[in-house]
C-alpha angles and dihedrals in degrees: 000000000000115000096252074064112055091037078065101046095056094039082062093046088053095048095054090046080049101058093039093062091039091057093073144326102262087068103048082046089059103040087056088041096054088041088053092041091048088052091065083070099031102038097205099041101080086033089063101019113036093070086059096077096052096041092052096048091047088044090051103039112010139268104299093051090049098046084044085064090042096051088043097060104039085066095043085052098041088053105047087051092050084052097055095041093258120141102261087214080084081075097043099045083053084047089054116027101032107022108038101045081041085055099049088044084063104044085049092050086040100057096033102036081215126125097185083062089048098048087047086053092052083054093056102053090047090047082052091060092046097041086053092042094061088047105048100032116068101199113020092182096060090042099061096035083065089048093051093043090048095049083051102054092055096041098043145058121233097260092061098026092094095040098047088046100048085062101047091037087068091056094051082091084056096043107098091045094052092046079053098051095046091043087064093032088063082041106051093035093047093050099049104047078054083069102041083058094051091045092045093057096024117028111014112205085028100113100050087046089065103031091052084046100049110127123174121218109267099238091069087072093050084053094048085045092059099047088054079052099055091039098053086048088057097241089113100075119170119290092019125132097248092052092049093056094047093057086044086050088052094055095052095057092046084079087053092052088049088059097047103054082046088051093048094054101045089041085051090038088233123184103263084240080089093067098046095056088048088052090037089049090044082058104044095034113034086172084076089075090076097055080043083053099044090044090047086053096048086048086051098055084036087060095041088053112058096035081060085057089045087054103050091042093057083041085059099047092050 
């Protein structure tokens, strides 16, 4: 089967899953809780998949309707892991740490039908973790070595068991940073495919409209800007919270990177090969997200920029 395909074929799977959630709450309860229920298998999967369900309902409908799924199926899942003998904090930690932040992502994106707010939002949430993180914890390297230590000890045998912890042992300085990143990561990317499935049944074209347009709020550069000061100037050492932030910061324009290499091709009319070499070479190569981040910052201040000039000029004219 060619590739066009395929691509319709799982549009029109979407659409009918879509349907199928919209139609009552009973069933968006049960496709999260069957997503949740498959990640206790498949680690990752609830971690990246089991927000999808809530963000498109809220998306869809409205709040209420998105933090009812939430709390249904925190109880549907609670209770099936009581009955198997499983810890039902699975389902809390999901609640809190996935659904909820997921759920405010989409109100955010809902009301302001804009996804530079929403991915701002998404930054938020994963600044308040680190933020928490240097507070609470007294001494974040020696934390996470023991966690890592710990996950070792259960993963691996003896034998590679030291070599294996000498390596990880070196990132423990990097680790808040990285659970933050992936923590917006899940949120930003969950969110917005939320959107793209909502686009795709109800606003075709929707979702493009918004991506090409994303536009982050110019103080986040000059803080960006600051953080580079105070590295180069060697007061950002690893695992500190400036450097945290910055990587955080990275991230974040990553997705504005994203949009302005989509919004370059569809303005030029290029061939979509362009974009999947850009995703193949994301994958074969994940050092790729910092020139995307560093392209997405130099667009922002480009954009700021020349909507300053816009401003003045229709200032002048009044």
């Amino acid at each position: 089967m060619s590739l066009p395909g395929i691509a319709v074929r799982v549009q029109d799977m979407m659409r009918k899953l879509g349907n199928y959630i919209l139609a009552g709450r009973f069933q968006a309860v049960f496709v999260t809780s069957l997503l949740t229920l498959l990640g206790l298998v498949i680690p990752l999967f609830s971690y990246v998949f089991s927000g999808l369900v809530p963000a498109f309902v809220t998306l869809r409908l409205n709040a209420v309707a998105g933090m009812q799924v939430i709390i249904g199926s925190l109880l549907l899942v609670s209770v099936i892991t009581l009955l198997v003998g499983m810890n039902p904090l699975v389902a809390v930690a999901l609640a809190i740490g996935v659904w909820t932040p997921i759920w405010l992502c989409a109100n955010v994106l809902r009301v302001t039908k804009d996804q530079g707010k929403c991915l701002v939002t998404a930054w938020a949430c994963s600044l308040v973790f680190i933020i928490l993180m240097h507070l609470l914890v007294k001494d974040l390297d020696i934390w996470w070595t023991d966690w890592l230590k710990l996950w070792v000890e259960q993963v691996f045998d003896a034998e590679q068991r030291t070599l294996i912890e000498d390596r990880l042992l070196k990132v423990a300085p990097l680790m808040t940073a990285m659970v933050a990143a992936g923590l917006f990561v899940n949120l930003a990317a969950t969110t917005l495919f939320g959107r793209w499935w909502q686009a795709s049944l109800f606003y075709q074209g929707g979702f493009r409209k918004e991506f090409h347009a994303l536009k982050l709020p110019r103080v986040l550069i000059l803080l960006a800007a600051a953080v580079f000061v105070l590295l180069l100037l060697g007061k950002a050492p690893q695992g500190s919270l400036a450097l945290d932030i910055l990587v955080l910061l990275l991230f974040l324009y990553f997705f504005q990177g994203l949009a302005t290499i989509h919004r370059t091709v569809a303005v030029r009319k290029m061939a979509r090969g362009w974009l999947v070499g850009l995703y193949l070479l994301l994958l074969l190569l994940p050092q790729a997200i910092l020139f995307l981040a560093c392209l997405g910052m130099v667009d922002s201040a480009l954009m700021q920029r020349l909507t300053g000039k816009r401003n003045d000029k229709s200032a002048g004219d009044d």
